[in-house]
C-alpha positions in Angstrom: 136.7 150.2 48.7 137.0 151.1 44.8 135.2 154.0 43.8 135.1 155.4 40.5 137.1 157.9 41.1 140.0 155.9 42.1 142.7 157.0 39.7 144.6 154.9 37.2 148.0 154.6 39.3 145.7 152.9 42.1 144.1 150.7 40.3 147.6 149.3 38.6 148.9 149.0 42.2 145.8 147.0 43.3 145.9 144.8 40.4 149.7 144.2 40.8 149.1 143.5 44.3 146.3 140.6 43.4 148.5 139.5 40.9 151.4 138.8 43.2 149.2 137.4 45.5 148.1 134.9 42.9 151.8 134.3 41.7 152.7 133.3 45.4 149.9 130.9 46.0 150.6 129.0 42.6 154.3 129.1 43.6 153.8 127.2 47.1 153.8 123.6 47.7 150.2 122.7 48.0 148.9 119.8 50.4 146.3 118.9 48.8 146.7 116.3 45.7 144.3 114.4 43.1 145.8 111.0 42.0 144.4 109.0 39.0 145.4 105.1 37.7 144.3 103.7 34.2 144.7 100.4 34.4 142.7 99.8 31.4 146.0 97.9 30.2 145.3 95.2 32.2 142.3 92.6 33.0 141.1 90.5 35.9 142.0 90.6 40.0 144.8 93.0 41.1 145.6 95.0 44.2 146.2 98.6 44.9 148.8 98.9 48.0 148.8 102.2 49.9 152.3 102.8 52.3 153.2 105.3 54.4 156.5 104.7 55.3 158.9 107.2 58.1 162.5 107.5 57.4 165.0 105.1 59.5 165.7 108.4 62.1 162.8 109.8 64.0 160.8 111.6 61.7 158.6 114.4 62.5 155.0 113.5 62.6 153.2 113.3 59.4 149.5 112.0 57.8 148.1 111.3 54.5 144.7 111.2 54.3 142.6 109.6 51.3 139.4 110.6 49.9 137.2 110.8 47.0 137.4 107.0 45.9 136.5 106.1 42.3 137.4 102.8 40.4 136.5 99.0 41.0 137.4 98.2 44.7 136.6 95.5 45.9 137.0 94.1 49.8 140.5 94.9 52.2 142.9 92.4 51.8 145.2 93.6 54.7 146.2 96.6 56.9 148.9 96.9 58.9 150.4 99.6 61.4 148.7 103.1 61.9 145.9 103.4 59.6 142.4 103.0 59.7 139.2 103.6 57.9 137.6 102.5 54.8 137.9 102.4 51.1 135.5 103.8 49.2 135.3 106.7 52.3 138.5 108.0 53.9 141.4 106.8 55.1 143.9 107.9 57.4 147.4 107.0 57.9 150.0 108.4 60.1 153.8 107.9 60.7 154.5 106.4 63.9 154.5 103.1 62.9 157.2 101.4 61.9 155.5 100.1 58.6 151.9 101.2 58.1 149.9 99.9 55.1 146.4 99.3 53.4 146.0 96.1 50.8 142.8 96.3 49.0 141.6 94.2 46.0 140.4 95.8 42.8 139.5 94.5 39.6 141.3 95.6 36.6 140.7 97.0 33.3 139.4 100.7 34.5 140.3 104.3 35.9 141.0 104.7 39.9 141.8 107.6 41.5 141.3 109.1 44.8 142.5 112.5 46.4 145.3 113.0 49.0 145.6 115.7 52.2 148.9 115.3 53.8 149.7 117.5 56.9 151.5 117.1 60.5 154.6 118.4 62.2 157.0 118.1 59.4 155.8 121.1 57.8 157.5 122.8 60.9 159.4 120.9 63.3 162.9 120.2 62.1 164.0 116.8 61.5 166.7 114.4 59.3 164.3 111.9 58.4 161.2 112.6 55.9 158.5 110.3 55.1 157.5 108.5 52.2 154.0 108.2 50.8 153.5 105.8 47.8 151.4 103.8 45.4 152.0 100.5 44.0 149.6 98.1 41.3 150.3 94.4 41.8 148.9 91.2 39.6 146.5 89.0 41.0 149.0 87.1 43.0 150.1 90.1 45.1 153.7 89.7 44.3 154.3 91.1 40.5 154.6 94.7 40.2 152.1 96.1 37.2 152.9 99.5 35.4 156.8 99.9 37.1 158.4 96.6 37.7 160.3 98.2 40.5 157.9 99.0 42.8 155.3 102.1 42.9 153.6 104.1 39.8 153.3 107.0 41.9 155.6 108.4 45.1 155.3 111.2 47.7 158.4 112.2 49.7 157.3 114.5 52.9 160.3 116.1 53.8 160.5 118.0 57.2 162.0 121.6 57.6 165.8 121.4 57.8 167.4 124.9 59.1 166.7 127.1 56.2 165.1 125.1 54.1 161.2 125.0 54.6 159.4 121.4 55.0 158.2 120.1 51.7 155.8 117.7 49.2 157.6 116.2 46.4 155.0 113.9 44.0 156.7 112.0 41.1 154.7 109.4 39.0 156.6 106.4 37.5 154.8 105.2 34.8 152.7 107.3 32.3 149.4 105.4 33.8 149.5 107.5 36.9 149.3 110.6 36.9 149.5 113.6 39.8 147.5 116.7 40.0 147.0 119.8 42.6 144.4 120.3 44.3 143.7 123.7 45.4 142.2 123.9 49.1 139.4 126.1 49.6 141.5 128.9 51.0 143.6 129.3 48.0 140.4 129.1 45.5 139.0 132.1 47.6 141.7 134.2 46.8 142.1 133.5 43.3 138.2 133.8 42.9 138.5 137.4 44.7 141.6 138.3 43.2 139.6 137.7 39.7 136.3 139.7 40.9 139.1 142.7 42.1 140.5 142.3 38.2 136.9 142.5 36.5 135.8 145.2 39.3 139.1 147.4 38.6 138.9 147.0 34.5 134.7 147.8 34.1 135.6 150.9 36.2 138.4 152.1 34.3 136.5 151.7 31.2 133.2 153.7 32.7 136.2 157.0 33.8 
């Protein structure tokens, strides 16, 4: 506990301690992610197509899970492999299908975004094969690309632990409508809160000495 008597080297040592603490939690790749579509570009009927996709080799188990809806959805068009649920509650999809897939209508012409949780074995079970979590916006017909002619506007590669390297989250958008964002889980947002209260609680104390 800090007392006011603690003295000036101890404090410094706390704070670098916190500090590092912090550093190594922003450093890590988080599991957690927010992802948000404008397709205010565009009018009319669309579709939003959510794929979770294992590499050719066996991959190492893996799961996305979708939450936090917002946007104009309107009724499934078509699911396929291991995934079930609902849009706008949660969805879950895992990898041991062979192709696994959610097709939903939407109307365009406005924001959608929704929040991602991947976990599973990959984290720590080695493996050669990852698996790929992406995004893709497509016209009315279901058959035309919108925002990346080439496929997705927004990708996640899950890659599994490979001898000394650690399993991994890699996010990359494709067109600037999409967009990626972290979202800390509750654990991390503990210790950066305490790690702020330890700051404030050190610095009014050394002030008071």
């Amino acid at each position: 506990m800090l007392t006011t008597k603690l003295n000036p080297a101890l404090r410094r040592a706390v704070l670098a301690a916190v500090l590092a603490a912090s550093s190594s939690v922003a450093l890590a790749d988080p599991l957690a992610y927010r992802v948000e579509i404008d397709t205010s570009q565009f009018s009319g009927a669309g579709f939003l197509d959510f794929a979770f996709i294992a590499g050719n080799s066996p991959a190492p188990g893996a799961s996305a899970v979708l939450s936090n809806f917002s946007g104009a959805f309107g009724a499934l068009a078509s699911q396929e492999g291991n995934v079930s649920g609902s849009v706008p509650g949660t969805l879950t999809f895992g990898n041991s299908g062979a192709y696994n897939d959610w097709f939903h209508n939407v109307t365009l012409g406005g924001k959608f975004g929704f929040n991602v949780v991947f976990g599973g074995d990959f984290l720590t079970t080695p493996g050669n094969a990852g698996t790929t979590f992406g995004v893709g916006l497509l016209d009315y017909t279901g058959m035309a690309y919108l925002g990346n002619a080439n496929g997705n506007l927004v990708q996640f590669e899950l890659t599994p632990l490979n001898g000394s390297l650690p399993g991994s989250i890699t996010g990359s958008s494709y067109a600037s409508m999409a967009t990626i964002s972290a979202v800390p889980e509750a654990s991390e947002w503990m210790m950066l809160t305490g790690g702020l209260a330890l700051i404030g609680l050190a610095l009014r104390r050394r002030q008071s000495v």
